[in-house]
mmCIF file of the N, C-alpha and C atoms, coordinates in Angstrom:
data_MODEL
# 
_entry.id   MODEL 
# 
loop_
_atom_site.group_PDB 
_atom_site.id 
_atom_site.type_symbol 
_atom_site.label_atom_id 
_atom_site.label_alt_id 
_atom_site.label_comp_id 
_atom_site.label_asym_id 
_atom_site.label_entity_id 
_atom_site.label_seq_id 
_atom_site.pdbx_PDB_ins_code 
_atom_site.Cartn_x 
_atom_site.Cartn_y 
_atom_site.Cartn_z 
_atom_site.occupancy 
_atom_site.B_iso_or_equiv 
_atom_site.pdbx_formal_charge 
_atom_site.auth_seq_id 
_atom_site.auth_comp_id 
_atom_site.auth_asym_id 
_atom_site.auth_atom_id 
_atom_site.pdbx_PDB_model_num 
ATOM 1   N N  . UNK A 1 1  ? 32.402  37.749  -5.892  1.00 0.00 ? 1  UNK A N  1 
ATOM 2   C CA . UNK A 1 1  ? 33.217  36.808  -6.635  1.00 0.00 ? 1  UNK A CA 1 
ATOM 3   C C  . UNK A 1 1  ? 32.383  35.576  -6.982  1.00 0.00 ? 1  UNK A C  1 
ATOM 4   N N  . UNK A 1 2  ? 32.317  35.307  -7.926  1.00 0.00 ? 2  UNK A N  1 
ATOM 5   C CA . UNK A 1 2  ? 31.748  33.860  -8.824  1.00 0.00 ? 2  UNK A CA 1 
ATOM 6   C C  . UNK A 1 2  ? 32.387  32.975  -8.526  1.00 0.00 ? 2  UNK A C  1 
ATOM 7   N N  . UNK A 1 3  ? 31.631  31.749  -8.049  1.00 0.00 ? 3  UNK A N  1 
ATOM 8   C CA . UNK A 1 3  ? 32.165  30.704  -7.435  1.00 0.00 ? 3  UNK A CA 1 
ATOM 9   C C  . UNK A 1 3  ? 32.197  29.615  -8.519  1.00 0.00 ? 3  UNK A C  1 
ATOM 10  N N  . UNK A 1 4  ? 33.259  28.767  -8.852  1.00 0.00 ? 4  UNK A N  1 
ATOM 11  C CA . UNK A 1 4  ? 33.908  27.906  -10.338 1.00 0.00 ? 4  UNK A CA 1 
ATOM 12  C C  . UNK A 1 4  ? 32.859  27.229  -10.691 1.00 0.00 ? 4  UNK A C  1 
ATOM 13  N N  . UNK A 1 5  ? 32.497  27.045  -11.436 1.00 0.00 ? 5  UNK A N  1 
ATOM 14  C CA . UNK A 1 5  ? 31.216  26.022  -11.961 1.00 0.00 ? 5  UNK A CA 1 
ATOM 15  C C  . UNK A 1 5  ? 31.715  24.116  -11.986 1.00 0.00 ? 5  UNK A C  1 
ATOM 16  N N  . UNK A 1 6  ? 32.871  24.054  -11.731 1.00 0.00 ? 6  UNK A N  1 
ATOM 17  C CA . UNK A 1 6  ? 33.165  22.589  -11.300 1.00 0.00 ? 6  UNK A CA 1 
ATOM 18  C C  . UNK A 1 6  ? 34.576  22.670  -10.368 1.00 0.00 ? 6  UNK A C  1 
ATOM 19  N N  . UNK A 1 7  ? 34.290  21.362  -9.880  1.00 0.00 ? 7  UNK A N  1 
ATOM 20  C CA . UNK A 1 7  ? 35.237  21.234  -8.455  1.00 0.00 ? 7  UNK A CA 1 
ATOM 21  C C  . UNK A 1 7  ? 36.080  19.747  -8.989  1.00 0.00 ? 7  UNK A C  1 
ATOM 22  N N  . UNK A 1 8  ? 36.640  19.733  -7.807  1.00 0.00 ? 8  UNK A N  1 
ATOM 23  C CA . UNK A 1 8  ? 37.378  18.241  -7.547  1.00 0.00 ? 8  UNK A CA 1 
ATOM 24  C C  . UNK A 1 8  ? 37.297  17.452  -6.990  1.00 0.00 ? 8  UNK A C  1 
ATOM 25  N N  . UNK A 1 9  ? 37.080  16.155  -6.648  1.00 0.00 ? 9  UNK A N  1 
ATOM 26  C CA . UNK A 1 9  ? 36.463  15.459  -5.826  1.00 0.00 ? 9  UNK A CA 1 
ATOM 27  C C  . UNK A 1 9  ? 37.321  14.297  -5.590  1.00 0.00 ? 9  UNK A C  1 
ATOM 28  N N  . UNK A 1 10 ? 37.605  13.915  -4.603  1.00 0.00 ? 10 UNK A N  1 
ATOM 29  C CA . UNK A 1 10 ? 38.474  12.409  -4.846  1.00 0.00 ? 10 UNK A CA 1 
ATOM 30  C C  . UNK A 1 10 ? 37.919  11.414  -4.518  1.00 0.00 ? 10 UNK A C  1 
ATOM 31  N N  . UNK A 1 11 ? 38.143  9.969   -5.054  1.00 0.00 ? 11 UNK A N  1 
ATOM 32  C CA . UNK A 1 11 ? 37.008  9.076   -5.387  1.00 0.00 ? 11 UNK A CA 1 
ATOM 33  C C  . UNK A 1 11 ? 38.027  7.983   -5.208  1.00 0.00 ? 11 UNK A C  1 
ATOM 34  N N  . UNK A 1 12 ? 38.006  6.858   -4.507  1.00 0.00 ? 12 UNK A N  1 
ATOM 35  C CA . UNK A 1 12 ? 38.844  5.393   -4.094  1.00 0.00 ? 12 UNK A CA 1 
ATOM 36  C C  . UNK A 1 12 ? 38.292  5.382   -5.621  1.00 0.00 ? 12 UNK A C  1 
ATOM 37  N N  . UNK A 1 13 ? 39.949  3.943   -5.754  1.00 0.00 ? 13 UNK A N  1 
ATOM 38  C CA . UNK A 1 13 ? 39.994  3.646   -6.687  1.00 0.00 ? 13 UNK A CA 1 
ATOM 39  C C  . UNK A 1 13 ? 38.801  2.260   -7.006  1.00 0.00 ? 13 UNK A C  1 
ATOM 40  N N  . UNK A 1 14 ? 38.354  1.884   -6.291  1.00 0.00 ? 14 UNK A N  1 
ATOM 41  C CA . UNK A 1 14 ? 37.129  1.133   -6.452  1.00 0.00 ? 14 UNK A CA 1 
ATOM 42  C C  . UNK A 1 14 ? 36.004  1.320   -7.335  1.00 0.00 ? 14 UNK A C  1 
ATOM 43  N N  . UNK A 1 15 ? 35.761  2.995   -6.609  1.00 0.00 ? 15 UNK A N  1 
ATOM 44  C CA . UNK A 1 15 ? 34.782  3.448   -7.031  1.00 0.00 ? 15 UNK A CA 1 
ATOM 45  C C  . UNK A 1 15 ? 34.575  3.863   -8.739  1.00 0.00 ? 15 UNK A C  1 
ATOM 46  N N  . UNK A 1 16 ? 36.343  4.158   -8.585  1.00 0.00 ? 16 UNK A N  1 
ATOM 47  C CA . UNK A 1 16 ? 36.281  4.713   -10.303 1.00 0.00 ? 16 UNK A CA 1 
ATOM 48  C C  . UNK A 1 16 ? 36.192  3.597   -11.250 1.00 0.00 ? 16 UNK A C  1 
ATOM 49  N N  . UNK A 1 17 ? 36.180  2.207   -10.454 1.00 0.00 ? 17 UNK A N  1 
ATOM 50  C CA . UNK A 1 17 ? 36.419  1.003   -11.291 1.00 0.00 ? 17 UNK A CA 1 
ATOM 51  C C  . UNK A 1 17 ? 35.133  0.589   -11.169 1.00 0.00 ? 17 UNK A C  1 
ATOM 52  N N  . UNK A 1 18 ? 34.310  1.011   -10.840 1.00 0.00 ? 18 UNK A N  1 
ATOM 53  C CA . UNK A 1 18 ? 32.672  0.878   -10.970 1.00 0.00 ? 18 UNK A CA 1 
ATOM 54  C C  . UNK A 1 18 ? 32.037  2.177   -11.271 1.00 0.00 ? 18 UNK A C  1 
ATOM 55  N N  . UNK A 1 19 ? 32.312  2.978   -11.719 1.00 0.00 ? 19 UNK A N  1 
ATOM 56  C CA . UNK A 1 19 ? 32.096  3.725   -12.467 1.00 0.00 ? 19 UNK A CA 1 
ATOM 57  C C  . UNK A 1 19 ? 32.454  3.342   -13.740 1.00 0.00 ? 19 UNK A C  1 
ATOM 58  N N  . UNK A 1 20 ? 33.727  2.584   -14.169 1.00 0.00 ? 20 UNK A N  1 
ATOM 59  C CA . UNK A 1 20 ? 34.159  2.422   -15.700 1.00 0.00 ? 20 UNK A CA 1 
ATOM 60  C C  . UNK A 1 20 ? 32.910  1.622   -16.406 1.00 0.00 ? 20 UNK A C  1 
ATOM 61  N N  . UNK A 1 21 ? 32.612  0.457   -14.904 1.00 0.00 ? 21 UNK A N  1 
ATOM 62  C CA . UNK A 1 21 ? 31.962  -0.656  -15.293 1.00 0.00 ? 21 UNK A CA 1 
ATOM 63  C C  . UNK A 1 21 ? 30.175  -0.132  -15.842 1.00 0.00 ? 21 UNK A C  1 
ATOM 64  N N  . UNK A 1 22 ? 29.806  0.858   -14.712 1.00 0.00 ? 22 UNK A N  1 
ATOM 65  C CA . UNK A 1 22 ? 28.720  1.746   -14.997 1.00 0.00 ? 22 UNK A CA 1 
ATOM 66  C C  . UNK A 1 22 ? 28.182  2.284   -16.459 1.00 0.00 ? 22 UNK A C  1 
ATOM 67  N N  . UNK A 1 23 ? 29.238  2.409   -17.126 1.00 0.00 ? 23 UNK A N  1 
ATOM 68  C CA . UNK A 1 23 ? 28.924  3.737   -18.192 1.00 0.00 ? 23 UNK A CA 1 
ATOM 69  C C  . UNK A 1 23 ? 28.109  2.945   -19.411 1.00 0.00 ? 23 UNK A C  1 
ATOM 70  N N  . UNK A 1 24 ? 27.358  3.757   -19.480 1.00 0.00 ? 24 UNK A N  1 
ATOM 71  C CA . UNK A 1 24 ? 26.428  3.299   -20.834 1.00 0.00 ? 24 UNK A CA 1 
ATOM 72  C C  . UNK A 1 24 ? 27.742  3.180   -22.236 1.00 0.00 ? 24 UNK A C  1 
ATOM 73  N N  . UNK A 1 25 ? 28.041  4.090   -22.252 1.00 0.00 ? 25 UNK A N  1 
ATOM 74  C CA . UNK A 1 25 ? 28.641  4.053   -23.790 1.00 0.00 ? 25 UNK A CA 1 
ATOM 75  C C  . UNK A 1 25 ? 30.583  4.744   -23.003 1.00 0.00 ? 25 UNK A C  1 
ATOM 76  N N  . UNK A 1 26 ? 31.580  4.052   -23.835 1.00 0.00 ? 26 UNK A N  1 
ATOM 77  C CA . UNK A 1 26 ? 32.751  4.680   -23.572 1.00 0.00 ? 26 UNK A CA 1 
ATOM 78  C C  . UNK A 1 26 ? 33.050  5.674   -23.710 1.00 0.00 ? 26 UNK A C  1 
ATOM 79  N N  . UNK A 1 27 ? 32.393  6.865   -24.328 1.00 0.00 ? 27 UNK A N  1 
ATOM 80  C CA . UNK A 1 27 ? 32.844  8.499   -24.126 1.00 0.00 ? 27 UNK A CA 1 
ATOM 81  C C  . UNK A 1 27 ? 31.919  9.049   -23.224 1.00 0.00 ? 27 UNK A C  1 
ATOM 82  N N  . UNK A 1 28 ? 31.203  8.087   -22.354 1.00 0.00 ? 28 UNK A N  1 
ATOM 83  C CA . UNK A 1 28 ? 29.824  9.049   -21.245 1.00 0.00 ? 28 UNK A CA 1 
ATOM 84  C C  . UNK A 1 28 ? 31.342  9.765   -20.391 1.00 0.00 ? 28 UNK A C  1 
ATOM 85  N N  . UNK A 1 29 ? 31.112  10.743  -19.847 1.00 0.00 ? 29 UNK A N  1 
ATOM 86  C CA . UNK A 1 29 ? 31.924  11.409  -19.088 1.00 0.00 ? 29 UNK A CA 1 
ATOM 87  C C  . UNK A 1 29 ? 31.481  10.581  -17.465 1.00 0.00 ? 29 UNK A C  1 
ATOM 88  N N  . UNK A 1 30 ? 32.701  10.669  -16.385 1.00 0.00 ? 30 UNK A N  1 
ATOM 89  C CA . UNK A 1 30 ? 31.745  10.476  -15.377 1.00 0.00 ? 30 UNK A CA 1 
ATOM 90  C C  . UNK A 1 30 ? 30.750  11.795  -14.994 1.00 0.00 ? 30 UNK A C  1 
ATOM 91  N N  . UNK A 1 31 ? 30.930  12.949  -14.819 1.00 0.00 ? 31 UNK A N  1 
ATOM 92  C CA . UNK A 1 31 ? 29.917  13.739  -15.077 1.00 0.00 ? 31 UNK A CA 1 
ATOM 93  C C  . UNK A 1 31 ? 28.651  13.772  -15.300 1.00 0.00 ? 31 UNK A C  1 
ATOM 94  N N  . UNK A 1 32 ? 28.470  13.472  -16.416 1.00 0.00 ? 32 UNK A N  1 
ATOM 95  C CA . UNK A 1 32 ? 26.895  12.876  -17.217 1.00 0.00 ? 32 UNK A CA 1 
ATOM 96  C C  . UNK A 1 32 ? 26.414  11.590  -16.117 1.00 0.00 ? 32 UNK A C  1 
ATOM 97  N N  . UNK A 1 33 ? 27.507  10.590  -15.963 1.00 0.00 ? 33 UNK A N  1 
ATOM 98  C CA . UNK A 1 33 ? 27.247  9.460   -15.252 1.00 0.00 ? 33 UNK A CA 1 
ATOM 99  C C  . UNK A 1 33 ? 26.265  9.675   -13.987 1.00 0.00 ? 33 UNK A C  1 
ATOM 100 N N  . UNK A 1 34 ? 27.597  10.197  -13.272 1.00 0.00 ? 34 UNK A N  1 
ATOM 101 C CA . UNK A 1 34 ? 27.138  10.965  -11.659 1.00 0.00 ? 34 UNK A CA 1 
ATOM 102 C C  . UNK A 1 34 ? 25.585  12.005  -11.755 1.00 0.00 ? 34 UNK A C  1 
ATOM 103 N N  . UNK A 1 35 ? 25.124  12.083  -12.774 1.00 0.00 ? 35 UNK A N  1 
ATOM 104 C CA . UNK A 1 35 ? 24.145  13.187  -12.868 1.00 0.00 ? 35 UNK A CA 1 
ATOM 105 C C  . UNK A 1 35 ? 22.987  12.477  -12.726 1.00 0.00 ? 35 UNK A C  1 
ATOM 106 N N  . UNK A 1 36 ? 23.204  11.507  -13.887 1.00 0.00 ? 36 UNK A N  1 
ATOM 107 C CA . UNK A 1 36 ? 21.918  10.195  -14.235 1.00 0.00 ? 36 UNK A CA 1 
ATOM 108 C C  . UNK A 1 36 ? 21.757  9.575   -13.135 1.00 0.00 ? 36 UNK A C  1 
ATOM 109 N N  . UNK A 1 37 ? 23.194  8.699   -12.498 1.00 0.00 ? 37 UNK A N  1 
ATOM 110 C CA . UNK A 1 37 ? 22.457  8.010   -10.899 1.00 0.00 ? 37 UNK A CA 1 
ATOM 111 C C  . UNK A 1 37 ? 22.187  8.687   -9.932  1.00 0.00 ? 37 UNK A C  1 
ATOM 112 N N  . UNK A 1 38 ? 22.505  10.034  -9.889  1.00 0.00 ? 38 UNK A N  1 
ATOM 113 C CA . UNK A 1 38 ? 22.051  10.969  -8.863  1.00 0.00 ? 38 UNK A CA 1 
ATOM 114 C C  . UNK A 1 38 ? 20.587  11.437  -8.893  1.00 0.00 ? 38 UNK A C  1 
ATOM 115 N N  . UNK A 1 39 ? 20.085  11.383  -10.259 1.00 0.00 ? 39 UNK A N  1 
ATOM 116 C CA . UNK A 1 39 ? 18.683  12.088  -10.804 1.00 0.00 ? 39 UNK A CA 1 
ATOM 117 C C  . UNK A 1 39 ? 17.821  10.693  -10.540 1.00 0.00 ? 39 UNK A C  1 
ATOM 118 N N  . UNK A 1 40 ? 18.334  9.333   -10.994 1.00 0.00 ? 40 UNK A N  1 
ATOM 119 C CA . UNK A 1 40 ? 17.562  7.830   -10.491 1.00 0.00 ? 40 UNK A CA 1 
ATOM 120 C C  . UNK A 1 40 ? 17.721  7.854   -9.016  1.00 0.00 ? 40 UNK A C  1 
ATOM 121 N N  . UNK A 1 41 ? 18.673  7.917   -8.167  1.00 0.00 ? 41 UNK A N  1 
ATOM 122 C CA . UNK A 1 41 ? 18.580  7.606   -7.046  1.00 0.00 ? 41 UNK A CA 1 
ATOM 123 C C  . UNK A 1 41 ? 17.386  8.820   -6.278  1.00 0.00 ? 41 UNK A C  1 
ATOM 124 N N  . UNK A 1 42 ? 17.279  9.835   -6.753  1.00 0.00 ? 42 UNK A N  1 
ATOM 125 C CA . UNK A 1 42 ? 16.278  10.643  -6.119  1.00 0.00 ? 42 UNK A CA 1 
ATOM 126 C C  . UNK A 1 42 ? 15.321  9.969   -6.407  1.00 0.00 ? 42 UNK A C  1 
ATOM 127 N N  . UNK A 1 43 ? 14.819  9.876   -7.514  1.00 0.00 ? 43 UNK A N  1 
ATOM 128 C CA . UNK A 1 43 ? 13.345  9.442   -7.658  1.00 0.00 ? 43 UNK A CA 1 
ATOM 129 C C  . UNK A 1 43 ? 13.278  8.174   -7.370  1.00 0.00 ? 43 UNK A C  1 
ATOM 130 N N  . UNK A 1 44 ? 13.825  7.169   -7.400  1.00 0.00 ? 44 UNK A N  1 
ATOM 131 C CA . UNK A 1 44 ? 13.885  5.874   -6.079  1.00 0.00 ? 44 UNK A CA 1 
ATOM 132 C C  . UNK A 1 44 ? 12.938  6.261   -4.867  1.00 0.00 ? 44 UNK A C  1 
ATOM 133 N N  . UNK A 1 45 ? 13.849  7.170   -4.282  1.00 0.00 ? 45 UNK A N  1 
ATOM 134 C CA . UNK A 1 45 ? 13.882  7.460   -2.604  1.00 0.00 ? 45 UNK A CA 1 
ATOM 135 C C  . UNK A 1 45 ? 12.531  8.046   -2.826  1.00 0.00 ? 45 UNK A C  1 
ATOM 136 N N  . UNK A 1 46 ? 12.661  9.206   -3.874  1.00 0.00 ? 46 UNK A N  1 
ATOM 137 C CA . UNK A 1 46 ? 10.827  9.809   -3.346  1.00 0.00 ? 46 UNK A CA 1 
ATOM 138 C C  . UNK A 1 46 ? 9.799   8.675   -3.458  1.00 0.00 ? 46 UNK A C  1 
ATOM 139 N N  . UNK A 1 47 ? 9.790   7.720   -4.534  1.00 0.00 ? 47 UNK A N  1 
ATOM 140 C CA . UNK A 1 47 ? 8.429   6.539   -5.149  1.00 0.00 ? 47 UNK A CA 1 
ATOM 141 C C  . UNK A 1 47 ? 8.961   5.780   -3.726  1.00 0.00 ? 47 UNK A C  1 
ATOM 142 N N  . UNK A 1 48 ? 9.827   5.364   -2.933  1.00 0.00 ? 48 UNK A N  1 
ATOM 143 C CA . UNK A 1 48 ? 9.893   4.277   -1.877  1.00 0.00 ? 48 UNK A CA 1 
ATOM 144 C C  . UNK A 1 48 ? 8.827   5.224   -1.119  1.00 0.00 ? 48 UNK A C  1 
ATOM 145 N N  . UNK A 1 49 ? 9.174   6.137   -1.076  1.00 0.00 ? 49 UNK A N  1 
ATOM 146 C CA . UNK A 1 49 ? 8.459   7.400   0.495   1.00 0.00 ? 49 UNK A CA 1 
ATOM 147 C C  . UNK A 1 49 ? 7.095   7.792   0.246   1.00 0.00 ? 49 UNK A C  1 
ATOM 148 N N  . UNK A 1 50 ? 6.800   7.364   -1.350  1.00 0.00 ? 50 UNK A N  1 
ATOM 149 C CA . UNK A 1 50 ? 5.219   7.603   -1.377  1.00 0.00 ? 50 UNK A CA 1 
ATOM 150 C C  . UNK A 1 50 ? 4.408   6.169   -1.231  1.00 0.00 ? 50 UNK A C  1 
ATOM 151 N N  . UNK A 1 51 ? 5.606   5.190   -1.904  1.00 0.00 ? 51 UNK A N  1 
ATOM 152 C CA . UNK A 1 51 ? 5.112   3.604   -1.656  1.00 0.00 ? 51 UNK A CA 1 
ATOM 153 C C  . UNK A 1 51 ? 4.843   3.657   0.226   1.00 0.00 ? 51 UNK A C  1 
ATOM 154 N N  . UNK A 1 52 ? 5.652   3.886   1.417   1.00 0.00 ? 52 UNK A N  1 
ATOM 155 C CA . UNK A 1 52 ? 5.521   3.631   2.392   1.00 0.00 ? 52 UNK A CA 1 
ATOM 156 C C  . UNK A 1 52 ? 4.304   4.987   2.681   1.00 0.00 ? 52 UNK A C  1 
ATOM 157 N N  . UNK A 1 53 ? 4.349   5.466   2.493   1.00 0.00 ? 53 UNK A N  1 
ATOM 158 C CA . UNK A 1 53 ? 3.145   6.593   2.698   1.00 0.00 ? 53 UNK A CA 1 
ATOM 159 C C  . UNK A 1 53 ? 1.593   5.768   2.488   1.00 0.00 ? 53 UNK A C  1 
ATOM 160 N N  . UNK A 1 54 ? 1.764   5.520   1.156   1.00 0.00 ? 54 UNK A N  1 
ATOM 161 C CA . UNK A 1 54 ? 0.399   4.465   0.599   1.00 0.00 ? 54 UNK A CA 1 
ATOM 162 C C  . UNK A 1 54 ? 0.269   3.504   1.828   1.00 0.00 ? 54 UNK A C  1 
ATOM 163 N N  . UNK A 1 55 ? 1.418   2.582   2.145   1.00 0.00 ? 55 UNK A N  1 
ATOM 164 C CA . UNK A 1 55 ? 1.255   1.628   2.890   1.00 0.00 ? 55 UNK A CA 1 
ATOM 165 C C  . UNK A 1 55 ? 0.579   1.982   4.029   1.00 0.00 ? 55 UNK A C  1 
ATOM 166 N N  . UNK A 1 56 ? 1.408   3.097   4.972   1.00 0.00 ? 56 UNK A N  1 
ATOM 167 C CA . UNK A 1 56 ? 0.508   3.281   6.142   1.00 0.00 ? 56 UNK A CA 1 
ATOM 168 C C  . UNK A 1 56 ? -0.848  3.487   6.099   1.00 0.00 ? 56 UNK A C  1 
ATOM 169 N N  . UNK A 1 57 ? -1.325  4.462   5.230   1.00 0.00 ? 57 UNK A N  1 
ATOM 170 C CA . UNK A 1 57 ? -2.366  5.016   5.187   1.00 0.00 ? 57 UNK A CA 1 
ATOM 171 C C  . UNK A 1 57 ? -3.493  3.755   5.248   1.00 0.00 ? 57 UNK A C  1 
ATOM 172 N N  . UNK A 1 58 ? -3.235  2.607   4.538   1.00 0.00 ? 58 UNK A N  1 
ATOM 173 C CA . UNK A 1 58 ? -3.904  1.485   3.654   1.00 0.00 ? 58 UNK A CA 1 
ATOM 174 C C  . UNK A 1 58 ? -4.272  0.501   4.844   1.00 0.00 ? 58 UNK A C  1 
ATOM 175 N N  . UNK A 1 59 ? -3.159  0.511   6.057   1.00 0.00 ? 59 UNK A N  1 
ATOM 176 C CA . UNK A 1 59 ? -3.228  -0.103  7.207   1.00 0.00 ? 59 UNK A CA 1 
ATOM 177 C C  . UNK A 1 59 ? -4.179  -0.501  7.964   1.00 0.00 ? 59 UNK A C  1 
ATOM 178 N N  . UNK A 1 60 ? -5.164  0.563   8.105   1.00 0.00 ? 60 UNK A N  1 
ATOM 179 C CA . UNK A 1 60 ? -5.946  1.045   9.109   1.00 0.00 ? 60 UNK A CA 1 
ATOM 180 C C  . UNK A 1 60 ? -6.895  0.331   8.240   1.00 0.00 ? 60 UNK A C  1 
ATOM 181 N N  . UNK A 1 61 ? -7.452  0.696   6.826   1.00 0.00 ? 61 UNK A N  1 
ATOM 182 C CA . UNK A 1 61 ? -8.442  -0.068  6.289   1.00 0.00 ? 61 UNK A CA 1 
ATOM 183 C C  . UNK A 1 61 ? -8.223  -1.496  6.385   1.00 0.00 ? 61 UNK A C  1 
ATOM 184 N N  . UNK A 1 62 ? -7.086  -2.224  5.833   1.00 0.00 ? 62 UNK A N  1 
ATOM 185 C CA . UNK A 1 62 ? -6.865  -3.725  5.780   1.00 0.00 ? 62 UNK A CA 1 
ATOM 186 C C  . UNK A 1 62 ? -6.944  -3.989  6.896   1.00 0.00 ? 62 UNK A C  1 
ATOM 187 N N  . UNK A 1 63 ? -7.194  -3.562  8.165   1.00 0.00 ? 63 UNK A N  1 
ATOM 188 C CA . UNK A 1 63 ? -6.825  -4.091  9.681   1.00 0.00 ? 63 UNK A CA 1 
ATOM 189 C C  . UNK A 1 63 ? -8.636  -4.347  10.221  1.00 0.00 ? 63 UNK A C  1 
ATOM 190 N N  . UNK A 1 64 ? -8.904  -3.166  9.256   1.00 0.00 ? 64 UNK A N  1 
ATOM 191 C CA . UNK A 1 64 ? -11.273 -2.949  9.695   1.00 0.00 ? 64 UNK A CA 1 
ATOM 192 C C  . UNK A 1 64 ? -11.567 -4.278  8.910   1.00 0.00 ? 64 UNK A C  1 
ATOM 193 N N  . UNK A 1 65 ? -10.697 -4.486  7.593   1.00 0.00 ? 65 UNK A N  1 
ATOM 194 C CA . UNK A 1 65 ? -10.940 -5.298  6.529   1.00 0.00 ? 65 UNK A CA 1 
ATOM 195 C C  . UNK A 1 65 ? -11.174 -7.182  7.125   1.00 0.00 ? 65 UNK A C  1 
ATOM 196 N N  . UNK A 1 66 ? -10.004 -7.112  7.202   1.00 0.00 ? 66 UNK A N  1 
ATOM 197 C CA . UNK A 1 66 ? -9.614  -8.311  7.967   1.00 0.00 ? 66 UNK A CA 1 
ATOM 198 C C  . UNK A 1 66 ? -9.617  -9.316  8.792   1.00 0.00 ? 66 UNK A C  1 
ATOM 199 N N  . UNK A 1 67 ? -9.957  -8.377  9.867   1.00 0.00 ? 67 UNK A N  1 
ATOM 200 C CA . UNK A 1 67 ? -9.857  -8.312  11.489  1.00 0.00 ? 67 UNK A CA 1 
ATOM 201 C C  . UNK A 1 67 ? -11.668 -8.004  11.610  1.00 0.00 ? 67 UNK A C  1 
ATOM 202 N N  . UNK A 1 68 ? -12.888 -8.917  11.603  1.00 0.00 ? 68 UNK A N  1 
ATOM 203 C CA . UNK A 1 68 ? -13.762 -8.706  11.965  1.00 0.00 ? 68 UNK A CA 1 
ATOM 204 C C  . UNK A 1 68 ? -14.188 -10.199 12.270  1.00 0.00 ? 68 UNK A C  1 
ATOM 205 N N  . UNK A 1 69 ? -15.195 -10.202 12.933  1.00 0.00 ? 69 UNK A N  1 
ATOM 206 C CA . UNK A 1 69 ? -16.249 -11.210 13.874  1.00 0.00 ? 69 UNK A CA 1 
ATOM 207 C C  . UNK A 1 69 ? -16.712 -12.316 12.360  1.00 0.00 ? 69 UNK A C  1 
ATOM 208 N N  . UNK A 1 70 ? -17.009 -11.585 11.347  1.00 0.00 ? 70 UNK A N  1 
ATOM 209 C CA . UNK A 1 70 ? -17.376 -12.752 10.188  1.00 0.00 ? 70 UNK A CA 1 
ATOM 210 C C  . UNK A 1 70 ? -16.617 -13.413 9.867   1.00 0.00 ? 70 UNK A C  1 
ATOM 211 N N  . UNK A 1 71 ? -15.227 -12.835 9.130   1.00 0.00 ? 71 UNK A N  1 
ATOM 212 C CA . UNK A 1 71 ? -14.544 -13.536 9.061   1.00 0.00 ? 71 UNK A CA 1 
ATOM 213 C C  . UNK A 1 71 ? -13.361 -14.619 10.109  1.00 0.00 ? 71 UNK A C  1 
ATOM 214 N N  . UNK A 1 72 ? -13.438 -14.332 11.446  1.00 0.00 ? 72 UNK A N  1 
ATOM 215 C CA . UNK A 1 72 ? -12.867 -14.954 12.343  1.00 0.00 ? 72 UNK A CA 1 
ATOM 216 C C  . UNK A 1 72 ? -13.821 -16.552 12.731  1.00 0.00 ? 72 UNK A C  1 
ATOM 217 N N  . UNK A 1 73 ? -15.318 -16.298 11.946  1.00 0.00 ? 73 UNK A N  1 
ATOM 218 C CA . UNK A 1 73 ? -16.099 -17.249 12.276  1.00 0.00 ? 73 UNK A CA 1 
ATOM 219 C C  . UNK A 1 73 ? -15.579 -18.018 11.544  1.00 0.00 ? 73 UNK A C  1 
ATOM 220 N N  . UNK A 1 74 ? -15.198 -18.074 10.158  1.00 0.00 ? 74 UNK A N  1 
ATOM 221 C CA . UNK A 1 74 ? -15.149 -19.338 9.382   1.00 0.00 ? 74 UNK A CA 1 
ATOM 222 C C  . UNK A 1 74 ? -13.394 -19.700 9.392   1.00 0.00 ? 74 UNK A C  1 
ATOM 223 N N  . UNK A 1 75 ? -12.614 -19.674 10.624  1.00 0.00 ? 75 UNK A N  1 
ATOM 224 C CA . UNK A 1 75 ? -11.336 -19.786 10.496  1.00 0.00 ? 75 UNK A CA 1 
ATOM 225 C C  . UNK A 1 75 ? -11.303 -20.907 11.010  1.00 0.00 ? 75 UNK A C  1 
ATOM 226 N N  . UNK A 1 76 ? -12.456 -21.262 12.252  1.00 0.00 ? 76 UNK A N  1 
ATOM 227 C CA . UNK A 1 76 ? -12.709 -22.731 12.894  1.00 0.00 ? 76 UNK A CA 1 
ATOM 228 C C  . UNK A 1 76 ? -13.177 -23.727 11.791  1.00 0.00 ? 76 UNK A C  1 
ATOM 229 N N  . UNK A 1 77 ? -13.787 -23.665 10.588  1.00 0.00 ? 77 UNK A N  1 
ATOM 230 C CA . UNK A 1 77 ? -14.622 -24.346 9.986   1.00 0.00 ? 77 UNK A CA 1 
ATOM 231 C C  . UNK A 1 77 ? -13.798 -24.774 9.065   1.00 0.00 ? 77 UNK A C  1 
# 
């Protein structure tokens, strides 16, 4: 048996009132809506998870960088 290609979902009335506020143009469906911030909010989350990825990695150099005997000399001066 084939399972329905759309469902029902129930949504506070808040939400649907920021959704109205959301919509690019007045005939966007929420549909289309829910698709677009669902497809932005992924790629958010992955670029944050490669931004913090970069960061750690970068750590270890800025810390050799930083953190040495030359430059600690001229912090008195």
């Amino acid at each position: 048996m084939k399972m329905p290609e759309q469902s029902t979902i129930l949504l506070d009335r808040k939400v649907i009132d920021l959704l109205k506020v959301a919509r690019e143009h007045p005939r966007q469906t929420y549909n289309e809506l829910l698709e677009k911030m669902a497809t932005t909010f992924i790629k958010i989350k992955e670029k944050n998870q490669y931004d913090e990825f970069l960061h750690k990695i970068q750590q270890n150099k800025m810390k050799e960088l930083w953190d040495n005997k030359e430059d600690a000399a001229w912090e008195g001066v």
